[in-house]
PDB file of N, H, CA, C and O in Angstrom:
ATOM      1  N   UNK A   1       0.846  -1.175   0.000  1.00  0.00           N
ATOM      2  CA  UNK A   1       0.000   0.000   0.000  1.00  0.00           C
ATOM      3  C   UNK A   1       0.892   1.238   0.000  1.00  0.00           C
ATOM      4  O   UNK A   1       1.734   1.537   0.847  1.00  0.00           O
ATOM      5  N   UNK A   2       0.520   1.965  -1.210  1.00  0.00           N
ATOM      6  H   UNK A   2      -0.164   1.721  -1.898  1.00  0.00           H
ATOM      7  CA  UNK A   2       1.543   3.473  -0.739  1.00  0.00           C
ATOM      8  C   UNK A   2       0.722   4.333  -0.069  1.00  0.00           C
ATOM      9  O   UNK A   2      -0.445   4.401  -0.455  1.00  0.00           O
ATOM     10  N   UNK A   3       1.218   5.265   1.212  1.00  0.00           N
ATOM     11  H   UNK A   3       2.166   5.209   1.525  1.00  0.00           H
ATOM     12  CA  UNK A   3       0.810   5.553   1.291  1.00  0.00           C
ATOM     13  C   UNK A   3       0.413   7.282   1.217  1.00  0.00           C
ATOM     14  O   UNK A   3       1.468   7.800   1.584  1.00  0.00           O
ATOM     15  N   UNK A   4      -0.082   7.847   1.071  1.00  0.00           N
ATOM     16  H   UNK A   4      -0.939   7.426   0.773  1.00  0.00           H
ATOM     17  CA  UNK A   4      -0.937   9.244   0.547  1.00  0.00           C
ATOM     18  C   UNK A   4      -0.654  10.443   1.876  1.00  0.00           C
ATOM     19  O   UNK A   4      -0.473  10.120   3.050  1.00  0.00           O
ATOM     20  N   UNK A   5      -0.672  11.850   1.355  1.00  0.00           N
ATOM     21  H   UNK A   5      -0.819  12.113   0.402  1.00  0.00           H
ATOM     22  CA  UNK A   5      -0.010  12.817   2.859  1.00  0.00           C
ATOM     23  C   UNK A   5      -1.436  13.407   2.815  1.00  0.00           C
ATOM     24  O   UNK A   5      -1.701  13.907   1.722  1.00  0.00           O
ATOM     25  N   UNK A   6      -2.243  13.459   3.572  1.00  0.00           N
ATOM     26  H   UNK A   6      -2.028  13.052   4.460  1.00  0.00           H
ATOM     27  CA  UNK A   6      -3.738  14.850   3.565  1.00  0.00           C
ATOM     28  C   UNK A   6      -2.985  16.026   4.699  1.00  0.00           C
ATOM     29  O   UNK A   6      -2.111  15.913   5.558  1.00  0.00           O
ATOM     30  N   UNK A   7      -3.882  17.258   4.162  1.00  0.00           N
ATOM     31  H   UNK A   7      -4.592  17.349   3.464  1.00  0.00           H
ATOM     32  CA  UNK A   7      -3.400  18.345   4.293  1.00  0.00           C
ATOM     33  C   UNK A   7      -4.559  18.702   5.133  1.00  0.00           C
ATOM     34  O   UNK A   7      -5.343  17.753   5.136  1.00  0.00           O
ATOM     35  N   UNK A   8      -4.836  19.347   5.599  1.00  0.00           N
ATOM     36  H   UNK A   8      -4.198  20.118   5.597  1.00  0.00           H
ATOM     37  CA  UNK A   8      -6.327  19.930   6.073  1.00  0.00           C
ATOM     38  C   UNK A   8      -6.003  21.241   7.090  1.00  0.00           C
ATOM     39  O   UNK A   8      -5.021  21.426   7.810  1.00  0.00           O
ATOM     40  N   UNK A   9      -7.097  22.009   6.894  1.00  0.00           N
ATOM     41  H   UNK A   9      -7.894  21.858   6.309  1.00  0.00           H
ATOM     42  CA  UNK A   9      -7.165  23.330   8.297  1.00  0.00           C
ATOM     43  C   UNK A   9      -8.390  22.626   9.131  1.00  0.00           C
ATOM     44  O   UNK A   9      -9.406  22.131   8.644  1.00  0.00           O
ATOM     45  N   UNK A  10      -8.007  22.716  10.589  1.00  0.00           N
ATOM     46  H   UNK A  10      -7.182  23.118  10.984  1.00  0.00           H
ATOM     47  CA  UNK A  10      -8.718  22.613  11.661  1.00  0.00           C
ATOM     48  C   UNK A  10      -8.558  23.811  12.403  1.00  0.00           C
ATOM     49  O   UNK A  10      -7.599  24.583  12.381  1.00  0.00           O
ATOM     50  N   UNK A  11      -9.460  23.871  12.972  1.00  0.00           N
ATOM     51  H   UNK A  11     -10.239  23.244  12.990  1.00  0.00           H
ATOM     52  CA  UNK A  11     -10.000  24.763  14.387  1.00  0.00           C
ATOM     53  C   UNK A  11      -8.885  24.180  15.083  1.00  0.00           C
ATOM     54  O   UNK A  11      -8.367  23.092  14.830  1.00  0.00           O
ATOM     55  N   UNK A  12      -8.544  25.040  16.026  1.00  0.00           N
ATOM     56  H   UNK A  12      -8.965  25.923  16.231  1.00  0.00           H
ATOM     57  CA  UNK A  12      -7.775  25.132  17.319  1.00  0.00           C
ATOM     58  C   UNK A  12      -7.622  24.062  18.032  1.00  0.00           C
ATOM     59  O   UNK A  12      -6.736  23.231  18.233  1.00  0.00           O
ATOM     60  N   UNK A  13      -8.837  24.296  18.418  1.00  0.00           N
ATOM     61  H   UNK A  13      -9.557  24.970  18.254  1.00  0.00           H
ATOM     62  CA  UNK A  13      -9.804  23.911  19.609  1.00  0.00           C
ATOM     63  C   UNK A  13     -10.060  22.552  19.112  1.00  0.00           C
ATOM     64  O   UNK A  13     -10.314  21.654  19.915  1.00  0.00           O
ATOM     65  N   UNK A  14     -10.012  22.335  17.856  1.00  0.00           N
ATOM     66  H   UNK A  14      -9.806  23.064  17.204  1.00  0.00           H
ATOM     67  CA  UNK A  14     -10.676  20.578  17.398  1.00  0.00           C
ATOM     68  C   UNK A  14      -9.177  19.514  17.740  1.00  0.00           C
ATOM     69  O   UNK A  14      -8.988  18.438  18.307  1.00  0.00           O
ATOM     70  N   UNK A  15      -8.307  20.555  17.014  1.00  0.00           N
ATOM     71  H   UNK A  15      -8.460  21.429  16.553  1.00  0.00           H
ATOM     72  CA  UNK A  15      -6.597  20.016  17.243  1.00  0.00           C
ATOM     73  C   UNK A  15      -6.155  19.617  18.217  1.00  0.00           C
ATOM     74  O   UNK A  15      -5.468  18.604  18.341  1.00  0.00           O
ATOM     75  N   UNK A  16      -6.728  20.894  19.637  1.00  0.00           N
ATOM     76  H   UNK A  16      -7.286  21.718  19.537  1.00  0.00           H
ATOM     77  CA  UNK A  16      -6.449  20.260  20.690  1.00  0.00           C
ATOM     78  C   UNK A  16      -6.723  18.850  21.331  1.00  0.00           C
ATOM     79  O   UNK A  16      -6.130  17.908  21.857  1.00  0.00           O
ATOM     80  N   UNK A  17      -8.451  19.439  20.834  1.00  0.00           N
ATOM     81  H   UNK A  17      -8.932  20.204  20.407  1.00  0.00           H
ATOM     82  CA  UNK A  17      -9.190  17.950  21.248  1.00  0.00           C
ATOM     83  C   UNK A  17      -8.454  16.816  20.984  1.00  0.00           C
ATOM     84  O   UNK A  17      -7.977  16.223  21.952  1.00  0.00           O
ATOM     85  N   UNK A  18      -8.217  16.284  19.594  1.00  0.00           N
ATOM     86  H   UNK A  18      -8.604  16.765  18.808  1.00  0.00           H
ATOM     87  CA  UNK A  18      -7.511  15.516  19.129  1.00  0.00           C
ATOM     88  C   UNK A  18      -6.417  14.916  19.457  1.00  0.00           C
ATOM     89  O   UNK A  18      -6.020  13.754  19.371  1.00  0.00           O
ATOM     90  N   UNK A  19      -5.998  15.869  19.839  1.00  0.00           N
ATOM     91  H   UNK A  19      -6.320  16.813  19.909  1.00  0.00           H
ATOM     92  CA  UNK A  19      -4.098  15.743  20.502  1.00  0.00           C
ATOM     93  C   UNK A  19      -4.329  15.349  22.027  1.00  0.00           C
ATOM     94  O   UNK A  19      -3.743  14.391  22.532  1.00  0.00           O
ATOM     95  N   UNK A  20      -5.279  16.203  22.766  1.00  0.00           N
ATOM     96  H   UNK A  20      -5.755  16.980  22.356  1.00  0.00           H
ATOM     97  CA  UNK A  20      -5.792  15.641  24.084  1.00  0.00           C
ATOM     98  C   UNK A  20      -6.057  13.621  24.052  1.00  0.00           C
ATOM     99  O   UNK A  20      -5.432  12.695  24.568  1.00  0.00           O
ATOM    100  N   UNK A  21      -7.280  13.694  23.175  1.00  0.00           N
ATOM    101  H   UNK A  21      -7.787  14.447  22.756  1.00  0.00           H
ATOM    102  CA  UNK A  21      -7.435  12.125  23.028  1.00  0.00           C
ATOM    103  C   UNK A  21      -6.260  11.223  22.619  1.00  0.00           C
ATOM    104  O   UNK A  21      -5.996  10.146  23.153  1.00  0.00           O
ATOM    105  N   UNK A  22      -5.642  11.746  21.690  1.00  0.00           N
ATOM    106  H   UNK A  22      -5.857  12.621  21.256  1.00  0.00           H
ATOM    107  CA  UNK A  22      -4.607  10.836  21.216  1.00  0.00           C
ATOM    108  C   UNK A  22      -3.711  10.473  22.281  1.00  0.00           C
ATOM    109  O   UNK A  22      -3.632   9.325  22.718  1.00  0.00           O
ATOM    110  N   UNK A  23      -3.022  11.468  22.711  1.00  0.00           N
ATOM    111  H   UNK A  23      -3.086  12.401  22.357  1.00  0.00           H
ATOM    112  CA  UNK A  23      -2.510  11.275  24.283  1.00  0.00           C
ATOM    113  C   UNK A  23      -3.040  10.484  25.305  1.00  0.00           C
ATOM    114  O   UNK A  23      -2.309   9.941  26.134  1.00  0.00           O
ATOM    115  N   UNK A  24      -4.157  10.388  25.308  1.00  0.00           N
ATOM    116  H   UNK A  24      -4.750  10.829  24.635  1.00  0.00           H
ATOM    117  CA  UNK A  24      -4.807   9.537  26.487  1.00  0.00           C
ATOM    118  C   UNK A  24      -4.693   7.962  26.378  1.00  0.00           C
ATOM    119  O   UNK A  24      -4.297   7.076  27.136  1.00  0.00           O
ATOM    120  N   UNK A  25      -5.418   8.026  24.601  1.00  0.00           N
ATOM    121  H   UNK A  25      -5.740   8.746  23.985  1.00  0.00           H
ATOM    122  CA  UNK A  25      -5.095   6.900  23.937  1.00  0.00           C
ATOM    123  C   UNK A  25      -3.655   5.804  23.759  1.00  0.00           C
ATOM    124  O   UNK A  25      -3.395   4.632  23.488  1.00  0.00           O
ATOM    125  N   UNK A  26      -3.105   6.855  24.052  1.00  0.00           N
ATOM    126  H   UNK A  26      -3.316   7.807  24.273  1.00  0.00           H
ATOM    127  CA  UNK A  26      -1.278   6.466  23.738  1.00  0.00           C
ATOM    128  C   UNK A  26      -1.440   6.059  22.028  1.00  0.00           C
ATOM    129  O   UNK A  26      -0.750   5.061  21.825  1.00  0.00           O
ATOM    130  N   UNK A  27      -1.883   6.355  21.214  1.00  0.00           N
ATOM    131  H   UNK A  27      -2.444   7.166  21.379  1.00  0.00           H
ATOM    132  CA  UNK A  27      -1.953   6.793  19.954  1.00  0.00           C
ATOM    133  C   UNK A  27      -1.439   7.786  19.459  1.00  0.00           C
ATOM    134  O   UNK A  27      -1.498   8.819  20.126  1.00  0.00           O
ATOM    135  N   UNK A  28      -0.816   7.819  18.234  1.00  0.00           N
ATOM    136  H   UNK A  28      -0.768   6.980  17.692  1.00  0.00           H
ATOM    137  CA  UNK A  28      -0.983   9.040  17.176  1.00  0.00           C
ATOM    138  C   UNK A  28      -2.000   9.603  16.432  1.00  0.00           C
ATOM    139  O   UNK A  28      -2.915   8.932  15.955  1.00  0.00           O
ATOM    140  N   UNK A  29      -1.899  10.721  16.314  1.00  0.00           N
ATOM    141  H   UNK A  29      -1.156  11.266  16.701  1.00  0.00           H
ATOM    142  CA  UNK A  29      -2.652  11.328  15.517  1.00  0.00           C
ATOM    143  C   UNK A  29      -2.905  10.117  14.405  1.00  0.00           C
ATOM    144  O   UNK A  29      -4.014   9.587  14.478  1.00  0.00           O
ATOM    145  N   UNK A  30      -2.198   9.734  13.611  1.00  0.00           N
ATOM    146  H   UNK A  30      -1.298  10.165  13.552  1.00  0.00           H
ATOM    147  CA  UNK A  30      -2.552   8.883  12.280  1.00  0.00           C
ATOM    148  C   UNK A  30      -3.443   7.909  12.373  1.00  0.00           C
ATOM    149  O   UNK A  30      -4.179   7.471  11.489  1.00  0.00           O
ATOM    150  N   UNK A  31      -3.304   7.459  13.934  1.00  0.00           N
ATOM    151  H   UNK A  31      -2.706   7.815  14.652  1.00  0.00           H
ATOM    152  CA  UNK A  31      -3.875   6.048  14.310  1.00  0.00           C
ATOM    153  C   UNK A  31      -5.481   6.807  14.870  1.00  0.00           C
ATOM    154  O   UNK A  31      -6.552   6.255  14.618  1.00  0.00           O
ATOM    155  N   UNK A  32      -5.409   7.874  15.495  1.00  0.00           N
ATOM    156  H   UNK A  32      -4.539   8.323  15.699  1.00  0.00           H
ATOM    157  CA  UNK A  32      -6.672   8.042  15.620  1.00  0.00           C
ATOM    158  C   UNK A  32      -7.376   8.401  14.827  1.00  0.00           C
ATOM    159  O   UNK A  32      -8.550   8.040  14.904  1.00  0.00           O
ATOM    160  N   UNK A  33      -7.052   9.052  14.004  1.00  0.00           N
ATOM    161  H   UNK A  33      -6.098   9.346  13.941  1.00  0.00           H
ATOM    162  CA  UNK A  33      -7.784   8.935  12.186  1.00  0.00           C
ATOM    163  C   UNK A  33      -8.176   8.481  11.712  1.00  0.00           C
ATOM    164  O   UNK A  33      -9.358   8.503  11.368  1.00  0.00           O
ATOM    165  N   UNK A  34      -6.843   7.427  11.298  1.00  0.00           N
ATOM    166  H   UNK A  34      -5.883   7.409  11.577  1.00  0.00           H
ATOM    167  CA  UNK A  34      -7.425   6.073  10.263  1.00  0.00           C
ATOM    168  C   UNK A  34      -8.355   5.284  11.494  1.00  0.00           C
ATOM    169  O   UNK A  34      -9.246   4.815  10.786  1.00  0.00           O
ATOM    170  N   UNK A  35      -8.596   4.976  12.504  1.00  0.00           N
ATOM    171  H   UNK A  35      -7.873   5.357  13.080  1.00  0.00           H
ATOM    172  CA  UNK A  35      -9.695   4.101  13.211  1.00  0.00           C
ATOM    173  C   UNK A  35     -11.155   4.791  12.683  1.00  0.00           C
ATOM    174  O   UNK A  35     -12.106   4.244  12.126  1.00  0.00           O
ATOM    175  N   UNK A  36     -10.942   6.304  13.104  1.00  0.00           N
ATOM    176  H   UNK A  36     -10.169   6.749  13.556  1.00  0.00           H
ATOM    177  CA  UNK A  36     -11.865   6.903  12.715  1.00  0.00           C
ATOM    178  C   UNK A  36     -12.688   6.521  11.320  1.00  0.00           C
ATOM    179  O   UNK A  36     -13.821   6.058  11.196  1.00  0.00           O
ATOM    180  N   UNK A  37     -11.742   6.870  10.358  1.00  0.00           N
ATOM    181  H   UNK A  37     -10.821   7.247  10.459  1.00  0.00           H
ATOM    182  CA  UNK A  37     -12.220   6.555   9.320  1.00  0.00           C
ATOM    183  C   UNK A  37     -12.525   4.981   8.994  1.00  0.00           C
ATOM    184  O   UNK A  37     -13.304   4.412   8.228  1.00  0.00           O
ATOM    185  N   UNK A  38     -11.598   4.571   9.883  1.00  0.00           N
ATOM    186  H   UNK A  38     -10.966   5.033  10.505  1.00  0.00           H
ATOM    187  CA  UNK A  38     -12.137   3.059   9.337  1.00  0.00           C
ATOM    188  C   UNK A  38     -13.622   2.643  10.104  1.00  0.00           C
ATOM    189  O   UNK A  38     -14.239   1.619   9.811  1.00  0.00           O
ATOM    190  N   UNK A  39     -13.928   3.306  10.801  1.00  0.00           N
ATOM    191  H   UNK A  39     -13.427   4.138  11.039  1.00  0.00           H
ATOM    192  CA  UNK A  39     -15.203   2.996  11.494  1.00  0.00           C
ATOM    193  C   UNK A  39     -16.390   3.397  10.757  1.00  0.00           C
ATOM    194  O   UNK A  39     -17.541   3.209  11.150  1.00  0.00           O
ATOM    195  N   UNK A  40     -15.972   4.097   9.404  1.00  0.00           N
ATOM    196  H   UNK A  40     -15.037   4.249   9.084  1.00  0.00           H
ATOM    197  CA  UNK A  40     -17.064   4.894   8.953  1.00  0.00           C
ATOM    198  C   UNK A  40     -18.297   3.794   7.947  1.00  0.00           C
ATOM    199  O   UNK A  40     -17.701   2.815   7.498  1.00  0.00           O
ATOM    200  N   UNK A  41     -19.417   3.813   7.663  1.00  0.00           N
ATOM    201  H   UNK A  41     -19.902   4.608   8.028  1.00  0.00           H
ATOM    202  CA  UNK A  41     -19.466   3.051   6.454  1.00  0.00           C
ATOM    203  C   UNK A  41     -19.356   3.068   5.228  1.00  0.00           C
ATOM    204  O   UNK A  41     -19.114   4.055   4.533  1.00  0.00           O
ATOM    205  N   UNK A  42     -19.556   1.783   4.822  1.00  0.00           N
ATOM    206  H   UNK A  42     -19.752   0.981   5.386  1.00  0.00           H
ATOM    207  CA  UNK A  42     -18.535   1.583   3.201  1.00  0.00           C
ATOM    208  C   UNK A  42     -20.102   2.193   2.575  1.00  0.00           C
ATOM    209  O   UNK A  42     -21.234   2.002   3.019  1.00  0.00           O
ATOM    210  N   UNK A  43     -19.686   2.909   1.494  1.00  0.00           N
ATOM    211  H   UNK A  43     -18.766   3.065   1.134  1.00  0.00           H
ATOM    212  CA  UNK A  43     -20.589   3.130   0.622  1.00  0.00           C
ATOM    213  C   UNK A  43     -20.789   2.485  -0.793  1.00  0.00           C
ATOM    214  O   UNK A  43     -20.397   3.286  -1.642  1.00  0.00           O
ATOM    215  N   UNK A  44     -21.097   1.724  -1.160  1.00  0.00           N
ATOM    216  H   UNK A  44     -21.415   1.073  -0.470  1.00  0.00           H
ATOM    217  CA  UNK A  44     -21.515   0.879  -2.811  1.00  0.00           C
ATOM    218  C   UNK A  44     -21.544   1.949  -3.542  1.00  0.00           C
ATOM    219  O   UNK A  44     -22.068   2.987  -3.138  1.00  0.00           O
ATOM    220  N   UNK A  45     -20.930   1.820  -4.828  1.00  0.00           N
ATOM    221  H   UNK A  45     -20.504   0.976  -5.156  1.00  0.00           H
ATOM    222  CA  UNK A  45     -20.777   2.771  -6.067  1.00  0.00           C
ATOM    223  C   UNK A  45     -21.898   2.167  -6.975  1.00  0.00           C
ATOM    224  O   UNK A  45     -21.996   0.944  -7.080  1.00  0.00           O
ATOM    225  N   UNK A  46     -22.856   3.132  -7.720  1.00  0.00           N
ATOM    226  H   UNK A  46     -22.776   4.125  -7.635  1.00  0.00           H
ATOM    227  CA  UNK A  46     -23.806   3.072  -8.226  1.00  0.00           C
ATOM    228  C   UNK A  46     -24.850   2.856  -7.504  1.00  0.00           C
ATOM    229  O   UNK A  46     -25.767   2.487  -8.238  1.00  0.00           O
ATOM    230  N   UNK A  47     -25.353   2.938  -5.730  1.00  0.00           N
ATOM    231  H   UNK A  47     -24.608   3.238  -5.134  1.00  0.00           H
ATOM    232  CA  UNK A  47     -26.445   2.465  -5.333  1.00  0.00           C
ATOM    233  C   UNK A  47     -26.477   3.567  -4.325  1.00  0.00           C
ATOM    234  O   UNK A  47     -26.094   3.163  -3.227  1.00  0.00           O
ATOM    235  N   UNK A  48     -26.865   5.034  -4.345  1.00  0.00           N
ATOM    236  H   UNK A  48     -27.176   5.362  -5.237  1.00  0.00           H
ATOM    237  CA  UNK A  48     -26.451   6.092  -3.175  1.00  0.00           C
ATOM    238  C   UNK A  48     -27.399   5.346  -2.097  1.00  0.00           C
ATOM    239  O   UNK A  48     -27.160   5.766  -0.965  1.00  0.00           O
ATOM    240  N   UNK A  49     -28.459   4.306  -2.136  1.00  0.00           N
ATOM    241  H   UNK A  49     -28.652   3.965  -3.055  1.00  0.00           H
ATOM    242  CA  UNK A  49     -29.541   4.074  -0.710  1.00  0.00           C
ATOM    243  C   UNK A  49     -28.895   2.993  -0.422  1.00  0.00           C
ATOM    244  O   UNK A  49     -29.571   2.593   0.526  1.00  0.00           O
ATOM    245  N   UNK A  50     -28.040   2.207  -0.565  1.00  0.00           N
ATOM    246  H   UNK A  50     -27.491   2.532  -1.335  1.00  0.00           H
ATOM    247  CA  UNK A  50     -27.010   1.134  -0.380  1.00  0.00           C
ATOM    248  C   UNK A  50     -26.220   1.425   0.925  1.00  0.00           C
ATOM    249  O   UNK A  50     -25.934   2.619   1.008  1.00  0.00           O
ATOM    250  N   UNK A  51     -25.911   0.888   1.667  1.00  0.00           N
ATOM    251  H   UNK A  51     -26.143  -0.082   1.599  1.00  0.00           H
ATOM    252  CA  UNK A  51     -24.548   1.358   2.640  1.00  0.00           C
ATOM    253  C   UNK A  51     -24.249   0.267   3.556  1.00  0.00           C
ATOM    254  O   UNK A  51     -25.012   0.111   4.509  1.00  0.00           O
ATOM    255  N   UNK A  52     -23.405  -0.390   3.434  1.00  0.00           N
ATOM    256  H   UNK A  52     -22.785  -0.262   2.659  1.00  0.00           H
ATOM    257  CA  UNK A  52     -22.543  -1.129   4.424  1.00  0.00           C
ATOM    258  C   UNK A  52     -21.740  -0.703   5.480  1.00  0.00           C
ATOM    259  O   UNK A  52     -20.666  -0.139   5.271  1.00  0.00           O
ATOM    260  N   UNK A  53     -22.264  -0.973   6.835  1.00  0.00           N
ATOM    261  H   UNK A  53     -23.136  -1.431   7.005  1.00  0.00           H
ATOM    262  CA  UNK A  53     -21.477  -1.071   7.731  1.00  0.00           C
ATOM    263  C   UNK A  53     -20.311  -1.500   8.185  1.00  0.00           C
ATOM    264  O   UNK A  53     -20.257  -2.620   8.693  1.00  0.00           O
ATOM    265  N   UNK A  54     -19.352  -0.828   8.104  1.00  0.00           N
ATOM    266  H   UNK A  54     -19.395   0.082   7.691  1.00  0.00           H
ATOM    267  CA  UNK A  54     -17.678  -1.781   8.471  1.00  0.00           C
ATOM    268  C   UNK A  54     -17.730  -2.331   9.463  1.00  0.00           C
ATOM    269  O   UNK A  54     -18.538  -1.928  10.300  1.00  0.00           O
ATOM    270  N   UNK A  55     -16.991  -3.325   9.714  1.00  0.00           N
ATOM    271  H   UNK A  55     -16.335  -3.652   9.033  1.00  0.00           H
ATOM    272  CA  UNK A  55     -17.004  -4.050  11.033  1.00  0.00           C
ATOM    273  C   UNK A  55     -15.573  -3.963  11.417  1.00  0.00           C
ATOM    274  O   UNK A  55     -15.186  -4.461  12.474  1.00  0.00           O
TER     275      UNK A  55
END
């Protein structure tokens, strides 16, 4: 897998949050992300009322 850099502006205050949790977590930022996102659901291409839940 290669992997890809995202760029983004956050709020302050969201960063902190983030950095607060990650810390607690004993995580990185990257790791609390990608969970994040991996928790999200999968969406099917060609069916927008379709949606799978990740497990």
């Amino acid at each position: 897998m290669k992997n890809k850099q995202l760029k983004m502006r956050i709020s302050e205050r969201r960063l902190n949050k983030i950095r607060m949790y990650a810390a607690h977590a004993d995580k990185t930022l990257t790791q609390v992300l990608e969970e994040l996102i991996d928790s999200l659901p999968t969406i099917e291409r060609g069916n927008s009322s379709s949606i799978n839940i990740a497990e």
